[in-house]
N, C-alpha and C positions, 0 to 999 in steps of 0.2 A: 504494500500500500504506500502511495506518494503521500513526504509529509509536505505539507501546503508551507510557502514562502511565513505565513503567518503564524504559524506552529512552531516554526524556527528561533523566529524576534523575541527577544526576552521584553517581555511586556512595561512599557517604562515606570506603573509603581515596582515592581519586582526593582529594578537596575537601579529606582531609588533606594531602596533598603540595602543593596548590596555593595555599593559603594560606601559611604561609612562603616559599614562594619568592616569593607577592607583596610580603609584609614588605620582605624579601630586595632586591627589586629597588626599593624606596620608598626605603630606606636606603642605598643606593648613589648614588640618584638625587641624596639628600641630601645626601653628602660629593660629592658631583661639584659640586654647586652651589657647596657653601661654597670648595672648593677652588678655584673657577673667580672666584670674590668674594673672595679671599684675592688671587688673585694679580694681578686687578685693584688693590688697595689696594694692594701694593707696588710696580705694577709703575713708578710716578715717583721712589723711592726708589732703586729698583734702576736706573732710566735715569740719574738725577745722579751714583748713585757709580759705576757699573762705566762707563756707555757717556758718557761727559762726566768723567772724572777730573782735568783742568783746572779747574773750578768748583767754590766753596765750597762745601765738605760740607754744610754747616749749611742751604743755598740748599730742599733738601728739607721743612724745619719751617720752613720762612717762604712763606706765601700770597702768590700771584702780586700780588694787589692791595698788601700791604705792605711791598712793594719799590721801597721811595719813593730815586729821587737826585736828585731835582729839586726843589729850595729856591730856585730865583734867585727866584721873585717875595716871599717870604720875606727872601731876601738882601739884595736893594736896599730893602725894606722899612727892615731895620735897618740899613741903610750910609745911608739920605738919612736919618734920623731920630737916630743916636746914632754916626755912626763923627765927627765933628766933636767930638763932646762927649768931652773928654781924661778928666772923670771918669765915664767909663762903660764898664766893661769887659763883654763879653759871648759867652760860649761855648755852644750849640746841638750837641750830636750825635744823630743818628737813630739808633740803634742795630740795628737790622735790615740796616740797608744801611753805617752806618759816616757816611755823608754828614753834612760837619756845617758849620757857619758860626761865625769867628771876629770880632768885632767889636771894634776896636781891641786886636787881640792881643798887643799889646808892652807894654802897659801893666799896669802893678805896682802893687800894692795891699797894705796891713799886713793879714794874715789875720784877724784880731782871732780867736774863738774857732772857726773854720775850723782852726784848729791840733788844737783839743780830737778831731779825728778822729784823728787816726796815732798819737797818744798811747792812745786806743781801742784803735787798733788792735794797738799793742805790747803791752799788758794781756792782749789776749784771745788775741795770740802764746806768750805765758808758759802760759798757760792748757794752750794746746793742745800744750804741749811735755811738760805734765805739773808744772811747777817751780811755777804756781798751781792752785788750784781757785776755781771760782767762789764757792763759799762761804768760803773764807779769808779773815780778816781783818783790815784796817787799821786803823792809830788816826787819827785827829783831832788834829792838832800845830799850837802857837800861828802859826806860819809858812806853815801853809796856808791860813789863813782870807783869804777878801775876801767884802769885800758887793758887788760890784757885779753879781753875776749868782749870781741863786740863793739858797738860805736857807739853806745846810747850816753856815754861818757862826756862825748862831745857837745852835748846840750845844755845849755845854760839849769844853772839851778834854779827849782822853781816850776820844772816843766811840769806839764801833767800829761800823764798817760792812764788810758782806761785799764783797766785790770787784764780786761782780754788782750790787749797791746801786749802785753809785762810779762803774761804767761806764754803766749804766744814768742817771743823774742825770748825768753828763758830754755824754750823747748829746741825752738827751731834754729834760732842762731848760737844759742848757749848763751847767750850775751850776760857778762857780770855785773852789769851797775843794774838790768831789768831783777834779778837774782836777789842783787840787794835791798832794791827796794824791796819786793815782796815778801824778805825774810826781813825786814826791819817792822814788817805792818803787821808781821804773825806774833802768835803769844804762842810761850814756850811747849805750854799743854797743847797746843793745836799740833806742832809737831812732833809730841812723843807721843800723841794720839794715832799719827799715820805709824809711826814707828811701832808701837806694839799693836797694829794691826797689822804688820809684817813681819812681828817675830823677832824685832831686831830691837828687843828694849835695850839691850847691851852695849848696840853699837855707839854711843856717845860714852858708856863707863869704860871701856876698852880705848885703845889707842886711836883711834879713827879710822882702823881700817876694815875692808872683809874682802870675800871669797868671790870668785866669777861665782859660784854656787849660791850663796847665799845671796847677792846681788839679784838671783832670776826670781826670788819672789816677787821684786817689785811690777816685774813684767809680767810675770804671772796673775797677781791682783788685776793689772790693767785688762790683761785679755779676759777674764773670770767677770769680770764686774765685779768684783770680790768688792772693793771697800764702795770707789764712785757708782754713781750709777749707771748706765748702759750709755745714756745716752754725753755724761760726763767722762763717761772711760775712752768712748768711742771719739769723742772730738781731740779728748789729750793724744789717743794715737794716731788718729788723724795730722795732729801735728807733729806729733814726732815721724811721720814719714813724710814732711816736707823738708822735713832738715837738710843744711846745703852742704853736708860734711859726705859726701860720698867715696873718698881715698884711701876708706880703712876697709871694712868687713862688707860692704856696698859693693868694690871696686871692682868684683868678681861676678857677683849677680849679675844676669839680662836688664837690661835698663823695663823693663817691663815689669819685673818683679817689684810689687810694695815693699820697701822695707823700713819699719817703725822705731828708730832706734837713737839713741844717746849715746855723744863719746865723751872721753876724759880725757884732757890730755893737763899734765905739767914737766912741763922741759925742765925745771929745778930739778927735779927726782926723775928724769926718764921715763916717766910714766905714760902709755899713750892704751887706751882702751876704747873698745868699741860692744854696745849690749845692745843688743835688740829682738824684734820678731819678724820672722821673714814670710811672711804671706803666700803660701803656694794652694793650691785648690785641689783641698782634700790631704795638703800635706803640708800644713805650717809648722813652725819650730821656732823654738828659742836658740839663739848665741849668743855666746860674751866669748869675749877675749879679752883678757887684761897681761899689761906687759911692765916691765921695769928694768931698768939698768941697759936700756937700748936706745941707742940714736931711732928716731922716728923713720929713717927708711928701710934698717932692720924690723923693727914693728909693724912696716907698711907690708914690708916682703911676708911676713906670718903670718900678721893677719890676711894675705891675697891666699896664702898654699892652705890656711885653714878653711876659709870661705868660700873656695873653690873645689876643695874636695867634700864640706858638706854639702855642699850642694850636687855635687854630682851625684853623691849614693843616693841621695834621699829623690830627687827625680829620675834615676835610674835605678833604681831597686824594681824588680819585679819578683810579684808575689807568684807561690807554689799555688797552682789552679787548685781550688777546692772549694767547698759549699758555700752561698751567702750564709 
C-alpha cells in the first residue's frame, strides 16, 4: 500500500513539541559534560585534602614535577668549592618543597645595609596599624645625613619626604640619610617588635652580626605574609625587585627573571653580600651570599659561579615520571 505524501509530513503541532524537547535534551547533555569536567579538575584536590589528611595542604598547587628535594649534586657542589673558605657564607632554600643547603652556616657577618630591611619593615608596620600613612611626612635633620650610599644627602635640611619616598629609597636604592630618617622616627619597641617576630631577639645582645641562614627568615616572613600583610609584604617586594644593584647575585639571572632582593656592602670590612628571592614559576627560592675579607671583584666572581649554578639545577632539574 502507497503511503500518501501527507502521511509522511510530521504534522506541525507534533514538530512543535519536538523541537524543545530536543533543545531540552542538548542542554542537559551540556551541564552533564561540564559537571563531569568539573569534577574531574577537583577530583586531586579533593584526594590530598579529604583522602590523605596527613600531607601538606598546599602539596595540591604544587606540580608533580616541582617537587624538587634532591640538591646533593648541588650540595657537594658548594661544600668542595666554598665550605673551606671561612669568608663565604651561603644559604639556598627551594621553596616548594622547603629543601635547602647551608654552607658554612655558623658563620657571622656585619649586615652592612641588610639591616635597612626590618627597619622597612617597622615603617610599613606603623602604616598598617593606622599611626602612619604612607603619604605622611618626614623632615631631613642634620644627623641623618651620610654620603656613603645614596644622594638624599644632598638636600638641604628641612626637606620633607613622604614616608613612601623614605621607604621606597631605603629598599630600592639603599640610600643612608632615607635609613636614617626613618630609624630616627621609630621607637625602640617598634623595632625589637619586628625582631622577635623573626626570632632574632639576640641579635642586638650579640655582636651585631648573623648567618646567611638566619638572615633568610626575614625573607621568609616577606614571602609568608608572616608578620605584614599580603598586601604590605607584596609592595615591600615589589620594591625590593626594582632595586638598581644588579652586579652581584642578579648578574647571572635572565634579565626576565624577578628578583626581590637587598645587598650589603662595607669596603671598611670587605664585606659585600647579596639576599634575596628569585621568582621562577613553580620554582622560586631563597639566596644569600655573604662575603668578607674580599676585594669586591673577588665577591662579584662568587657571587656570579654561585648564582649561576643555582640557577641552572633548579630550572634544569627534571623530575622521575611518577603519579600526580
Amino acid at each position: 500500500m502507497k503511503t500518501s505524501k501527507q502521511d509522511r509530513t510530521i504534522e506541525p503541532s507534533r514538530r512543535g513539541f519536538l523541537v524543545p524537547m530536543l533543545w531540552t535534551a542538548i542542554a542537559l547533555l551540556i551541564l552533564a559534560l561540564a559537571a563531569l569536567l568539573s569534577s574531574a579538575r577537583l577530583a586531586p584536590k579533593e584526594e590530598v585534602g579529604a583522602a590523605y589528611p596527613l600531607l601538606n595542604p598546599l602539596r595540591k598547587f604544587i606540580r608533580s614535577e616541582d617537587l624538587i628535594v634532591n640538591f646533593q649534586p648541588l650540595r657537594e657542589y658548594l661544600n668542595d668549592t666554598y665550605e673551606s673558605d671561612p669568608g663565604v657564607s651561603v644559604y639556598f632554600e627551594y621553596l616548594p618543597t622547603g629543601a635547602n643547603i647551608s654552607i658554612s652556616k655558623d658563620a657571622e657577618f656585619f649586615p652592612a645595609s641588610l639591616l635597612k630591611l626590618p627597619v622597612a619593615m617597622a615603617a610599613i608596620m606603623k602604616i598598617q596599624r593606622g599611626e602612619w600613612k604612607w603619604q605622611n611626612e618626614l623632615v631631613l635633620m642634620a644627623g641623618d645625613k651620610d654620603d656613603r650610599f645614596g644622594d638624599l644627602y644632598k638636600d638641604p635640611i628641612g626637606t620633607r619626604y613622604t614616608i613612601e619616598e623614605l621607604v621606597r629609597k631605603t629598599l630600592v636604592e639603599s640610600d643612608n640619610t632615607s635609613y636614617y630618617i626613618l630609624l630616627r622616627n621609630l621607637e625602640t619597641s617598634e623595632l625589637e617588635e619586628v625582631y622577635d617576630h623573626l626570632g632574632l631577639q639576640d641579635f642586638f645582645a650579640k655582636d651585631g652580626k648573623i648567618s646567611a641562614k638566619r638572615y633568610a627568615v626575614v625573607l621568609r616572613s616577606l614571602y609568608q605574609g608572616a608578620y605584614l600583610s599580603p598586601e604590605n609584604a607584596n609592595k615591600a617586594l615589589e620594591m625590593l625587585s626594582e632595586t638598581r644593584f644588579d652586579d652581584y647575585l642578579q648578574n647571572r639571572l635572565p634579565k626576565d627573571v624577578r628578583f626581590a632582593h637587598k645587598i650589603g656592602v662595607s669596603d671598611e670590612d670587605g664585606v659585600f653580600m647579596d639576599a634575596g628571592i628569585v621568582y621562577l614559576d613553580g620554582r622560586s627560592y631563597i639566596l644569600i651570599v655573604m662575603t668578607s675579607g674580599k676585594g669586591e671583584s673577588d665577591a662579584k666572581g662568587i657571587m656570579d659561579d654561585i648564582s649561576d649554578k643555582v640557577y641552572r639545577y633548579v630550572t634544569g632539574y627534571k623530575a622521575v615520571d611518577k603519579e600526580s
